[in-house]
C-alpha positions in Angstrom: 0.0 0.0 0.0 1.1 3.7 -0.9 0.8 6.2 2.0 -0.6 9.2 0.9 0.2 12.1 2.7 -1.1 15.5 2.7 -0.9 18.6 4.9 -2.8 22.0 4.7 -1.0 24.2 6.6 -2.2 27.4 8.0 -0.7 30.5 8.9 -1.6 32.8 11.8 -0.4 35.7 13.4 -0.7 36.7 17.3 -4.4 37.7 17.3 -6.4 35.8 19.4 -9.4 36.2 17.2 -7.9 34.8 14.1 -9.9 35.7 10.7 -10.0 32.9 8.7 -11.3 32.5 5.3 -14.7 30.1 4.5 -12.5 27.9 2.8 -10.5 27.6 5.8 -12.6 27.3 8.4 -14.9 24.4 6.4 -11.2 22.6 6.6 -11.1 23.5 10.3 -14.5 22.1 10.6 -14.0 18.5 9.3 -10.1 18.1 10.1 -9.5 15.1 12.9 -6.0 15.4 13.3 -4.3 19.1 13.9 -0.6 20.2 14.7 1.4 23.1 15.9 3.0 25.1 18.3 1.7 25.7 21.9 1.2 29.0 20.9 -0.8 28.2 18.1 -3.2 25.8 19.9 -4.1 28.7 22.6 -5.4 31.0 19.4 -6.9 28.3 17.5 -8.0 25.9 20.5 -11.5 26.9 20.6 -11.9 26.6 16.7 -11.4 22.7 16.4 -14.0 19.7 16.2 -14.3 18.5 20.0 -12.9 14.7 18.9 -9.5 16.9 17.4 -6.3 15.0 17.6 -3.1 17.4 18.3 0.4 16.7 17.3 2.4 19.6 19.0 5.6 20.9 17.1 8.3 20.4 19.8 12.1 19.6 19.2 13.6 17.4 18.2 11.5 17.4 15.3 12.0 14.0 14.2 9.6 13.1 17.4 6.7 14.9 15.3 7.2 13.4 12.4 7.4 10.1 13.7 3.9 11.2 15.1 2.9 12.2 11.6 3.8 8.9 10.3 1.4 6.9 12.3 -1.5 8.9 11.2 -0.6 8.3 7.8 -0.1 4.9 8.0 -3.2 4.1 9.9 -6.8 3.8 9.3 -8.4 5.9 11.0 -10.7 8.3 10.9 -13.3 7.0 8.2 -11.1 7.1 5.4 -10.6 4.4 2.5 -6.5 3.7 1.7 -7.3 5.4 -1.6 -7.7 9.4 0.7 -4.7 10.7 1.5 -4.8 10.8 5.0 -4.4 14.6 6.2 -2.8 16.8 8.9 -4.0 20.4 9.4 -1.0 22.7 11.1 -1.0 25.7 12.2 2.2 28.0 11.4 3.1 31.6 11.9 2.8 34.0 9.2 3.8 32.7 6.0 4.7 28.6 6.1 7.6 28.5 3.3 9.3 32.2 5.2 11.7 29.8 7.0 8.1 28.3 8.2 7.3 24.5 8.9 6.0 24.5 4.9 9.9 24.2 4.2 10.4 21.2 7.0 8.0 19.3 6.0 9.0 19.4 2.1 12.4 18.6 3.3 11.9 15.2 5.6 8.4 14.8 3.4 9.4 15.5 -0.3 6.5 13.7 -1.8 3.6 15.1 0.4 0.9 17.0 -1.1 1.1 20.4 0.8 -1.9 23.6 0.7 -1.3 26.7 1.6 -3.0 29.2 3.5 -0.5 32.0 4.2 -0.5 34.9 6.5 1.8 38.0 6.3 5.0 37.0 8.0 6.1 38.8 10.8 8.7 40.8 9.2 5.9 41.8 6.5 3.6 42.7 9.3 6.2 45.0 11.2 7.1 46.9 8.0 3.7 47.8 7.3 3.0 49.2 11.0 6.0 51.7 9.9 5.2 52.2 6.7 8.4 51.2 5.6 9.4 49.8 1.7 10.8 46.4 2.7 11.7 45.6 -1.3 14.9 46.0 -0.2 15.2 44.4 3.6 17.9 42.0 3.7 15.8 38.7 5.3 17.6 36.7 8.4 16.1 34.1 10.3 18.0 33.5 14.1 15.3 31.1 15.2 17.0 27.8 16.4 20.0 29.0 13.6 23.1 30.0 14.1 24.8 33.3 14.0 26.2 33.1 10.6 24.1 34.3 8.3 23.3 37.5 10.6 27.0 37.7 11.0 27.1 38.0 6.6 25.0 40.6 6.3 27.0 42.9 8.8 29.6 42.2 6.9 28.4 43.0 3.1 27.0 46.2 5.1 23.3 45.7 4.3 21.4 48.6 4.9 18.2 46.9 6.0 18.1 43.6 7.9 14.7 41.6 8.4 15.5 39.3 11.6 13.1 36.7 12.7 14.2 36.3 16.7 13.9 33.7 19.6 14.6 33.2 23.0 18.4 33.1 22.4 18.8 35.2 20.0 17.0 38.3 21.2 17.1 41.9 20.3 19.5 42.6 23.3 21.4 39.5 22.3 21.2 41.1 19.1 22.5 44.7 19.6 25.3 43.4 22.2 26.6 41.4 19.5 26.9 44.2 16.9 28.3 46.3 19.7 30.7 44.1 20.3 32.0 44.4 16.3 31.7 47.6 15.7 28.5 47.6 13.9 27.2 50.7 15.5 25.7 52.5 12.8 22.1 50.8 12.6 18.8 51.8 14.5 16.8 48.9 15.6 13.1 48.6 15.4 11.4 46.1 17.5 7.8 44.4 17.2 6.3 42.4 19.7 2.9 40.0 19.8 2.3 41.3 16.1 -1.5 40.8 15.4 -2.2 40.7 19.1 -4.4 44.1 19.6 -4.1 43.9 23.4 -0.2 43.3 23.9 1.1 44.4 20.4 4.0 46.7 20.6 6.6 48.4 18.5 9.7 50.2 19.6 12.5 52.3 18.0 15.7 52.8 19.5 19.3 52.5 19.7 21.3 49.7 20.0 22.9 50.6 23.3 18.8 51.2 24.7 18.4 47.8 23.3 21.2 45.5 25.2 19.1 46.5 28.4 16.6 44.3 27.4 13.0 43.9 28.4 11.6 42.4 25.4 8.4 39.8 25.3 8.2 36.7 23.1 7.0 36.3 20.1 9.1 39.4 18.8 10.9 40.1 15.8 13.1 43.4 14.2 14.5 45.3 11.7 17.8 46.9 11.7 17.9 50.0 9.1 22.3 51.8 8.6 22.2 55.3 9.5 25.5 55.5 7.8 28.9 53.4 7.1 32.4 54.2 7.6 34.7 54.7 4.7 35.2 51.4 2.7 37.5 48.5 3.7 40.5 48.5 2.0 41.0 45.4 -0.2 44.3 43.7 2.0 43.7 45.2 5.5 47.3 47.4 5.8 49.9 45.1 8.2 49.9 47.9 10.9 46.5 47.7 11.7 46.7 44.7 13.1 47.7 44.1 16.8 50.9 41.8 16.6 52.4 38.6 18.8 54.5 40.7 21.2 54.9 43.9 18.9 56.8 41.5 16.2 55.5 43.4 13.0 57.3 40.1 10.8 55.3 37.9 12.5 52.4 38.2 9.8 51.2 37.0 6.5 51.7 39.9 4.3 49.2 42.1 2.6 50.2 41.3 -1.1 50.9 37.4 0.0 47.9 37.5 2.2 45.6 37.8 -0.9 47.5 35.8 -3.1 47.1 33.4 -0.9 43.3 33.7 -0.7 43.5 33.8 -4.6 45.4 30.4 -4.5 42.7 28.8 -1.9 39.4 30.1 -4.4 37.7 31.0 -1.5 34.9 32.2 -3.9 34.0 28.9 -4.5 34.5 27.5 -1.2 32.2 26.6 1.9 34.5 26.2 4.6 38.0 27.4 5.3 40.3 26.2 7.9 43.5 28.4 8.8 46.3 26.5 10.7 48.7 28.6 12.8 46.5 31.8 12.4 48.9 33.9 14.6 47.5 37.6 14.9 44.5 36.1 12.8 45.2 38.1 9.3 44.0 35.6 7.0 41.4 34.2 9.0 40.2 38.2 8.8 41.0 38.8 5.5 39.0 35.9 4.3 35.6 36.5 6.3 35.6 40.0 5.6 36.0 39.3 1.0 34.2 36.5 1.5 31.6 36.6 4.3 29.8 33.3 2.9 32.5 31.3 4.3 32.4 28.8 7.5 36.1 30.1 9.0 37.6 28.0 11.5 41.1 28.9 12.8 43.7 26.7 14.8 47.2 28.6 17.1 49.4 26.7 18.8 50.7 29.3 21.2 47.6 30.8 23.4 48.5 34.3 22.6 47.0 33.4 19.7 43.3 33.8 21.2 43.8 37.0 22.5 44.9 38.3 19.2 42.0 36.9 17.3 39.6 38.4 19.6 41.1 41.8 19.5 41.8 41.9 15.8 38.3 40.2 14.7 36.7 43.1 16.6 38.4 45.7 15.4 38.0 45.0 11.9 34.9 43.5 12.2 34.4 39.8 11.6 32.1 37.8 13.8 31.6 34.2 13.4 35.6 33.1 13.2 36.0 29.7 16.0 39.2 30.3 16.8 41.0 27.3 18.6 44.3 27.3 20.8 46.3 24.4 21.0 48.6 21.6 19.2 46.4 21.1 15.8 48.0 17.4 15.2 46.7 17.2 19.4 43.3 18.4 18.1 40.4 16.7 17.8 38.7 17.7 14.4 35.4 15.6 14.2 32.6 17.7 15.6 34.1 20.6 12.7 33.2 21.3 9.9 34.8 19.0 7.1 37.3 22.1 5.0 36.9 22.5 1.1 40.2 25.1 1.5 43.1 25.2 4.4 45.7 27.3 4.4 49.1 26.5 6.2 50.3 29.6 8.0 52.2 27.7 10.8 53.6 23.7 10.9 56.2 23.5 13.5 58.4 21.3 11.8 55.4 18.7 11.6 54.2 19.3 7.9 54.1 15.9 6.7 52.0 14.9 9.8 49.7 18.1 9.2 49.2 17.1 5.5 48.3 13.3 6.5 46.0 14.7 9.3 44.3 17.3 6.4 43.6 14.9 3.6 41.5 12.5 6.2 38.9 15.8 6.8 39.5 17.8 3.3 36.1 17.5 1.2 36.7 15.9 -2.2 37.9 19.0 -4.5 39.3 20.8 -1.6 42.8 22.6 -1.8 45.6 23.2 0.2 47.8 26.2 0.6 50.9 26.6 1.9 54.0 29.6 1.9 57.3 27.5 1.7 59.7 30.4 2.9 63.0 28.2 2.4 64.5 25.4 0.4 63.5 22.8 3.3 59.8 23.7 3.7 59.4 23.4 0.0 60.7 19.9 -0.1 58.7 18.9 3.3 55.2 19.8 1.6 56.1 18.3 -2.0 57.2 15.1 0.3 53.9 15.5 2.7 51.9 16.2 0.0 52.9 12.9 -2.6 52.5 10.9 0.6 49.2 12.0 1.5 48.1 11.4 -2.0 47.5 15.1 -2.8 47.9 16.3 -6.4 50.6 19.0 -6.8 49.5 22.1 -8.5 52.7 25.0 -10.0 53.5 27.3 -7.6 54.1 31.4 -7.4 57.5 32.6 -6.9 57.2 36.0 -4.8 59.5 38.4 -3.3 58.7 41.3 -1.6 61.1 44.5 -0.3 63.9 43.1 1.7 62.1 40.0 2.9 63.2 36.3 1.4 61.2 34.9 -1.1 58.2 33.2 -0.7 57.0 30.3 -2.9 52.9 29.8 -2.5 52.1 26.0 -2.7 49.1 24.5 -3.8 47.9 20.5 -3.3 44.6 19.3 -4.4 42.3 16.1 -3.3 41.5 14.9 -6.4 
């Protein structure tokens, strides 16, 4: 037998007198089994059948579906194998606006899905203002990580749409862009949208926003006031704070984006930098190409006192910066690299290489700045080892300082 599956899924917003359509409400009327958040039951509760079945939405997720499932695959509720058995839910706003409509085509690709969508929240709050949201650079925080938040700081949008939960609140929010040095944005926050007794909206600094005092649901936009003068393209050596003053201890500005060049971080997901040092490529790399995963390894623990200083003052977020012996270093839990860069070895090159090639995705690259005759030969011997495919290399001198040869290996 085939299970059918089909869902209608609703959206709402925080109005506890939800307006629902006829079509809606005659689906309402004859639906056995329902599903959503706790939320959603309190503003739709008195609206179902009084036999009503519900699923709530908790995590983990794969609980609810597993729910899901045995309603499909039973028979139940008066219908012949040949219905598709069905599952109303109840979602906020708009279902496939990082809504449940997007879960459920994921783990469910061959369900048969109806719509019913609301405004999202982000919709609703620019219409209170009145404000053209064409633009509004759309971020979603809830149960997601920082990263994508932490892009759109960095390409300087002028208008960010963030959907918000109990972590990731708008004091959470502001403290963080505090913290970077993304000062220049007024925040505007909306709370119980829809909800005529408790709905609120707020404008106000980000330093009146890390005090707090915020009720869930809420949600906000971020609009730039201004932005300093552009970033240069190779961050000046100076700038950055050194290991104990020692200006030489640094990949160059002219090798630094060579390097990057040699790596095609454009292309790349993830980006590991071992030996990161005062953190210059590791910054370099998340600030041309804020897409990237960056995850940096130093042996010595200066090293994370550096990275924090320098990542704030120039403004990267979102760089996991880890102290201690790499080839020590347990790697599993990390994201797997498509592009690693050698800044640092130790005399243990061979070893890093072997240790690399066991976690670097198929395609991935590895780069590497021989600075003598000795390095050269260690990599070419690490990297035929390790079964890495040699690539030619660049040849570069600069001022008075010895050449340096930029090495690239590939896992084929």
């Amino acid at each position: 037998m085939v299970i059918q599956r089909k869902f209608i899924i609703i959206g709402t917003d925080d109005n506890r007198t939800p307006f629902f359509p006829p079509e809606v409400l005659e689906h309402i009327r004859h639906g056995k089994v329902f599903s959503g958040g706790v939320r959603h039951k309190e503003i739709v509760g008195n609206l179902l059948p009084d036999d009503a079945e519900w699923i709530s939405i908790t995590v983990p997720l794969d609980n609810v579906f597993s729910q899901y499932e045995k309603v499909f695959s039973s028979n139940g509720y008066g219908q012949t194998d040949a219905v598709p058995r069905q599952i109303i839910v109840f979602a906020s706003g708009d279902p496939l606006f990082f809504g449940f409509a997007n879960t459920v085509k994921r783990k469910l690709p061959d369900a048969e899905i109806k719509l019913y969508p609301s405004f999202n929240s982000l919709q609703t709050l620019a219409h209170r203002l009145v404000m053209p949201y064409d633009d509004m650079r759309t971020v979603s925080l809830t149960g997601r990580p920082w990263h994508e938040f932490d892009r759109a700081l960095i390409e300087r949008a002028p208008k960010i749409g963030i959907l918000t939960d109990r972590e990731h609140t708008p004091a959470t929010i502001a403290a963080r862009m505090l913290e970077y040095g993304y000062d220049r944005y007024t925040m505007y926050v909306g709370e119980h949208l829809g909800n005529p007794e408790k709905e609120r909206i707020r404008h106000m600094t980000l330093q009146e926003a890390t005090q707090g005092g915020f009720e869930h649901p809420n949600n906000l936009l971020l609009c730039a006031t201004s932005f300093p003068e552009a970033r240069p393209f190779g961050i000046p050596d100076e700038q950055f704070a050194h290991l104990d003053g020692r200006t030489r201890m640094i990949t160059k500005a002219p090798i630094r984006l060579l390097t990057l060049q040699a790596l095609e971080l454009n292309r790349r997901r993830v980006f590991w930098d071992i030996g990161f040092c005062t953190g210059s490529v590791s910054i370099e790399a998340r600030l041309q190409f804020p897409h990237l995963t960056v995850v940096s390894f130093e042996v010595r623990a200066k090293g994370e006192e550096l990275m924090n200083i320098n990542s704030r003052r120039f403004g990267t977020p979102g760089i996991t910066a880890i102290t201690g012996d790499f080839l020590q270093t347990a790697t599993d839990t990390l994201p797997r690299p498509d592009a690693v860069f050698i800044g640092g070895h130790g005399g243990h090159l061979p070893e890093m290489l072997m240790k690399i090639k066991e976690v670097l995705q198929p395609g991935g690259c590895i780069v590497f700045n021989s600075v003598s005759a000795d390095s050269k030969k260690a990599f070419m011997e690490g990297a035929g080892a390790a079964g890495l495919i040699l690539h030619p290399s660049a040849r570069i001198a600069l001022n008075d300082y010895n050449p340096i040869e930029i090495m690239k290996a590939t896992l084929s």
